[in-house]
N, C-alpha and C positions, 0 to 999 in steps of 0.2 A: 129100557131093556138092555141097550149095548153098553149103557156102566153098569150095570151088574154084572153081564158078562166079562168085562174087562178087571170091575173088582175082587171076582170072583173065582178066575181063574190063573191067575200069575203066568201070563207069556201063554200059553194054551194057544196050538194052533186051532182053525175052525174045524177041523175032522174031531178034535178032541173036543172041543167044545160043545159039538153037537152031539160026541156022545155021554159026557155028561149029564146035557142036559135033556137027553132023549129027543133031538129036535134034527129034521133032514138039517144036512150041510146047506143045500139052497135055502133054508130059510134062514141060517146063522149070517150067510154072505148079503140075503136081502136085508138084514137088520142092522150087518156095517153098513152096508151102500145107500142104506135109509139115510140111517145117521148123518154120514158124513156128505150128505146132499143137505141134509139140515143145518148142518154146521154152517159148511160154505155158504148158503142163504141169509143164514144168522148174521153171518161176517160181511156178506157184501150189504144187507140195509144199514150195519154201522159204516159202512164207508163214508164220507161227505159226500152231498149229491153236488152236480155242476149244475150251479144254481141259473148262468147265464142260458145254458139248453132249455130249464125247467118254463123262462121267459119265455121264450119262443114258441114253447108252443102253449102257451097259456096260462101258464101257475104250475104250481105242486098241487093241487088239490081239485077233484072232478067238478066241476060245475052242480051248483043247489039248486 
């Protein structure tokens, strides 16, 4: 939903975006702050994990 928005409107602040697309402002700013909590989620499981921590307390992976 926010690459469309973003494709869609060339630089468009969120008041103008919402009224484009007939959508309250709170829900334009809940759909950046979605995203880009997704993002940064995205980016932090590509980080490398520190694999010496993951020892300690038992593996990378929950008990079968």
């Amino acid at each position: 939903m926010v690459e469309y928005f973003l494709d869609n409107t060339d630089g468009a602040s969120v008041d103008e975006i919402a009224e484009m697309f007939g959508l309250p402002v709170d829900a334009v700013i809940l759909a950046f702050e979605t995203e880009a909590r997704l993002q940064r989620a995205m980016q932090l499981r590509a980080l490398p994990r520190d694999r010496s921590a993951a020892r300690k307390r038992g593996g990378d992976h929950p008990p079968t």
